[in-house]
Backbone as numpy.savetxt, mean C-alpha at the origin, in Angstrom:
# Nx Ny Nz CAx CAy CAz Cx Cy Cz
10.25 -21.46 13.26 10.74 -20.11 13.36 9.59 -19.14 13.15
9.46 -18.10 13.81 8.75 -17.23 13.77 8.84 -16.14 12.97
8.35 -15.24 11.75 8.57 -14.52 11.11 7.03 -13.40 11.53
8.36 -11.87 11.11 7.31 -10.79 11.29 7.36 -9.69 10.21
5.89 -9.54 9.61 5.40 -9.28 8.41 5.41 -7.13 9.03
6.46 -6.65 8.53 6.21 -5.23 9.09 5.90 -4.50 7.69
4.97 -2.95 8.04 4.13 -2.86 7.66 4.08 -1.60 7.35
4.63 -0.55 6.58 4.35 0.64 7.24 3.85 1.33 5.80
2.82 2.67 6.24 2.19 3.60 4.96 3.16 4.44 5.12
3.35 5.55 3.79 3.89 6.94 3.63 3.60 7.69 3.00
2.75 8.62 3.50 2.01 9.64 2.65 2.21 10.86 2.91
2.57 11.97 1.58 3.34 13.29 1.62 2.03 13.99 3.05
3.17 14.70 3.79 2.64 15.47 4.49 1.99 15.17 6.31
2.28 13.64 5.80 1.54 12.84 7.42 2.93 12.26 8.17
2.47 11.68 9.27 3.83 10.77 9.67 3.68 9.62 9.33
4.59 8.31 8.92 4.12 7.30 8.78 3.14 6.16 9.88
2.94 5.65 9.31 1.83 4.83 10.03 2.74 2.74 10.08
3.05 2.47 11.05 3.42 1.06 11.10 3.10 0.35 11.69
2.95 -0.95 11.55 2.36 -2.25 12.06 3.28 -2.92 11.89
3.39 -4.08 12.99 3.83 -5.82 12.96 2.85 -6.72 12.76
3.27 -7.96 12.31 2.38 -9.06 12.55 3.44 -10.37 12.58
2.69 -11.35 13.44 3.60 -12.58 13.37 3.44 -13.76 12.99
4.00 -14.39 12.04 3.40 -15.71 11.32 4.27 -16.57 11.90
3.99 -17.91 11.59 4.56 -19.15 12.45 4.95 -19.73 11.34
5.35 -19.15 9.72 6.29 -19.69 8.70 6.29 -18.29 7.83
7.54 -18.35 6.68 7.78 -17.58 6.07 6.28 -17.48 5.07
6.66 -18.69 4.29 5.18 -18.55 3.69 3.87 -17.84 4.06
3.59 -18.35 5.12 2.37 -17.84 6.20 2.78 -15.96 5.32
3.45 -15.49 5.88 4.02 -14.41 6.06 4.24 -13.72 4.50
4.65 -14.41 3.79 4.66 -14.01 2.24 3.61 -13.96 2.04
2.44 -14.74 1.84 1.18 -14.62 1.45 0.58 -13.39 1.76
0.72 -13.13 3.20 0.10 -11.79 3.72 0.48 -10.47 2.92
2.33 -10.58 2.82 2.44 -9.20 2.32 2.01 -9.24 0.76
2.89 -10.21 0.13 1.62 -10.22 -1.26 0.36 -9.59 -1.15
-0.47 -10.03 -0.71 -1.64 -9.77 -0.51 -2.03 -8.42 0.14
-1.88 -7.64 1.06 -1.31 -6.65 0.74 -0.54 -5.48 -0.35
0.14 -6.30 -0.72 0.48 -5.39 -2.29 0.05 -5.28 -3.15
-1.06 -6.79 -3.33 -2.14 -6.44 -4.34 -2.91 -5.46 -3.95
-3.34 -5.47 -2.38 -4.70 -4.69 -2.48 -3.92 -3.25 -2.80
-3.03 -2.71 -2.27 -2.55 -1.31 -2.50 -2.86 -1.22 -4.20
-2.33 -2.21 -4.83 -2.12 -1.85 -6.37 -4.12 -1.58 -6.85
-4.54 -2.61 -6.46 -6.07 -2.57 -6.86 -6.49 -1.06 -6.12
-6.38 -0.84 -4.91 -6.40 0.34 -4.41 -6.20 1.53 -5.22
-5.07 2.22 -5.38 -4.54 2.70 -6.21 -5.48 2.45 -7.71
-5.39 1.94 -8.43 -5.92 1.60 -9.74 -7.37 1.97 -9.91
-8.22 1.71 -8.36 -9.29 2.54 -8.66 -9.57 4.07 -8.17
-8.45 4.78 -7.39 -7.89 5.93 -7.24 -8.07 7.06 -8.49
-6.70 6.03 -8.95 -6.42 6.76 -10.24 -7.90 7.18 -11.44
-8.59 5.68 -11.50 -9.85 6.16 -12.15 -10.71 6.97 -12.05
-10.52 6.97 -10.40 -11.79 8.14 -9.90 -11.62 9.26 -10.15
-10.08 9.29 -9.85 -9.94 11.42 -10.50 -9.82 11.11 -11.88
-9.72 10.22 -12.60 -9.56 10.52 -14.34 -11.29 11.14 -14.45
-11.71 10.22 -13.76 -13.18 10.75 -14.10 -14.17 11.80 -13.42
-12.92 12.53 -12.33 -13.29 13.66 -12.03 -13.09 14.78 -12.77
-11.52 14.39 -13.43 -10.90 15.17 -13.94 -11.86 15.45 -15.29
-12.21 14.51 -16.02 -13.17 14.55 -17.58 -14.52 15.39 -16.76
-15.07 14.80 -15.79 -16.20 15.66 -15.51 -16.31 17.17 -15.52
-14.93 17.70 -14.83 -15.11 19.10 -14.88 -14.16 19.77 -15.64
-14.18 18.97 -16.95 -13.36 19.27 -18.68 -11.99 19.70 -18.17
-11.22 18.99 -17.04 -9.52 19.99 -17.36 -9.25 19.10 -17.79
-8.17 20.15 -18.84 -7.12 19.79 -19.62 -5.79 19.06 -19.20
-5.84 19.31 -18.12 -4.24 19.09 -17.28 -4.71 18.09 -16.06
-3.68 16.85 -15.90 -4.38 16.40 -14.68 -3.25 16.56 -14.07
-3.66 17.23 -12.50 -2.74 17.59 -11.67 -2.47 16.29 -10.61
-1.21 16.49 -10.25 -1.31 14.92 -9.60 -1.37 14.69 -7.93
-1.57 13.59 -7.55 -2.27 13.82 -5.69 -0.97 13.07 -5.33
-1.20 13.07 -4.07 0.10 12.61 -3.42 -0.58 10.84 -2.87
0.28 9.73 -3.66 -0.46 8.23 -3.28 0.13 7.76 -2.07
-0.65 7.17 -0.77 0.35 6.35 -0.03 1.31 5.19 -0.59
2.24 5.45 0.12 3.27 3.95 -0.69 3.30 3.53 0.31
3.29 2.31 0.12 3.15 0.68 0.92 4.81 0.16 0.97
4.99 -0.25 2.57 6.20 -0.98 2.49 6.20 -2.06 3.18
5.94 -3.32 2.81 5.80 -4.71 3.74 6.95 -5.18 3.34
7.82 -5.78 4.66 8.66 -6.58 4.04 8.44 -8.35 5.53
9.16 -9.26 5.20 9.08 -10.68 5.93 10.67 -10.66 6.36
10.39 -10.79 8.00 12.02 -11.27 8.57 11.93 -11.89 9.42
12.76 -12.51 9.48 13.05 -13.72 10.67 12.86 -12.74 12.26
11.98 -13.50 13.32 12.22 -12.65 14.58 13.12 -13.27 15.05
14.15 -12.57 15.51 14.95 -12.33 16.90 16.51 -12.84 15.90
């Protein structure tokens, strides 16, 4: 069975952005989006650091917050 790994970004203010892909097992296909969700999270995580340490550089008090893409992969059976 064929499974397809869909894919899409959402970020305030843009249109979303989507992709397919097609694996030749679920697994195949889990691995990918996993993997994927890590990188968003590692993504993200060094995001966040960079403005903490923009934010300390130019002494504000308040950190104002940015708008993050959110990640949506999910695995389904084709057809």
């Amino acid at each position: 069975m064929v499974w397809i790994l869909l894919v899409t970004w959402l970020t305030n203010n843009q249109p979303p952005h989507s992709y397919q892909t097609e694996f030749v097992s679920k697994e195949a296909c889990e691995l990918a989006r996993k993997g994927l969700v890590a990188e968003q999270a590692n993504l993200q995580i060094a995001e966040d650091r960079r403005h903490q340490a923009e934010i300390k550089q130019r002494g504000e008090l308040v950190a104002t917050s940015r708008p993050v893409p959110q990640l949506t992969a999910v695995c389904a059976p084709k057809g």
